[in-house]
C-alpha positions, 0 to 999 in steps of 0.5 A: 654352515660350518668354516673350517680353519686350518692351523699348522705347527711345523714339525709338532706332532700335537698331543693335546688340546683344550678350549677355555670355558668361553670358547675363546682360546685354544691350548695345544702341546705336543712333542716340540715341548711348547704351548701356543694359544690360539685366539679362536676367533681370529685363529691368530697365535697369541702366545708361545710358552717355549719347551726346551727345544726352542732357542728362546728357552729360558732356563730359568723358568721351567717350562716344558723340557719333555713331550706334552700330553694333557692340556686342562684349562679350568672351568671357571677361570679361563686364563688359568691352565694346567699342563703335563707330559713326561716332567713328572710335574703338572705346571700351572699357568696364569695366561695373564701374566707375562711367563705364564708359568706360576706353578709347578706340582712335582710328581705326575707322569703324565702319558694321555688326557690324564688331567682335570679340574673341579671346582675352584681348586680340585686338580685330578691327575692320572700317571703312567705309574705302577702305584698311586697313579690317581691322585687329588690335588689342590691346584692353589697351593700345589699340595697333594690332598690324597691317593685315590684308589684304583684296583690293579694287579700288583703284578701288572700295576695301574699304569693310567691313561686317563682320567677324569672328574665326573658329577656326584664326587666321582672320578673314572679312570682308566690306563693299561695295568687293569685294561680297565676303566673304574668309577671311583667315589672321592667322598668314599675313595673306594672303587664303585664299578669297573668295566674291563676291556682287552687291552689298554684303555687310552682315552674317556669322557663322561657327560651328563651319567653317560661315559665312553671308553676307547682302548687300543681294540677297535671298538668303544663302550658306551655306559649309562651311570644308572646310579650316583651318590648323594653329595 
């Protein structure tokens, strides 16, 4: 038997969402600018980190002052998520602590799921940028560890939707520039594969070697990873 609970957010448009690895606690963001966590098991709101455009807005903490796109917690510490939207910043948040906010890493232009996490400290982000949309992060320290390749038309740029980690040190990606979703070795950093589509590839996931690309035509492609490297 399955119960379904409504939830509202009055004059939100809701972008993003994740669930802790546990289950536990629902994230979402959207176009007011805040986050709110949900208990799943009451479907109570716990928490409210306010965006700009709330009164409570505190200046001082650099919280979210444009739309939310990505919500990621991390997979192995359920009190830890990241954010990002239009701030040119992924923001780091320790749902234990009292503002949340811990961290700010300047510089993704997040437009769509373009965030990801990896491990104890590998952040994978994903920008709505002409050059370097792919990069790799250390989530503790906030450092850039690398640009990852990504194949474009310098013409037409990488412009990125999405992004993901995948098993075998892989990242797949996929955005607008390209119309496109490639497989990226991040051992490598060289591009492995790529599947073209005829317009803008705006969503992806991938589990277990199969991946499923969405785009703005109607129709999705599934693939089988025949292959991946050794670690």
């Amino acid at each position: 038997m399955m119960v379904f609970t409504l939830l509202i957010e009055d004059k939100n448009e809701i972008n993003a969402m994740d669930l802790a690895s546990d289950g536990s606690i629902l994230a979402t963001g959207g176009k007011d600018l805040s986050i709110r966590l949900y208990d799943t098991n009451t479907t109570e709101m716990k928490t409210k980190y306010f965006g700009a455009l709330e009164q409570s807005f505190d200046q001082s903490i650099r919280n979210h002052a444009y739309r939310i796109f990505s919500l990621c917690f991390h997979p192995q510490q359920k009190y830890i998520l990241a954010s990002g939207g239009w701030d040119e910043s992924v923001k780091v948040w320790d749902l234990r602590t009292e503002k949340g906010l811990v961290r700010n890493i300047y510089g993704p232009h997040i437009c769509g799921d373009a965030l990801d996490i990896e491990g104890e400290t590998n952040l994978l982000t994903g920008s709505w940028v002409a050059e370097n949309a792919l990069q790799l992060w250390d989530l503790g320290s906030g450092k850039l560890i690398s640009n990852v390749p990504y194949r474009s038309d310098r013409t037409k740029g990488e412009y990125l939707y999405c992004a993901k980690f995948t098993e075998g040190s892989l990242a797949i990606a996929g955005g607008s520039g390209s119309c496109s979703g490639q497989i990226i070795s991040l051992k490598n950093m060289e591009v492995l594969g790529e599947v073209k589509l005829s317009k803008a590839v705006h969503a992806l996931d991938v589990k277990h070697k199969k991946v499923i690309m969405g785009s703005m035509e109607p129709r999705l492609k599934l693939l089988t990873l025949q292959q991946l490297p050794e670690d």
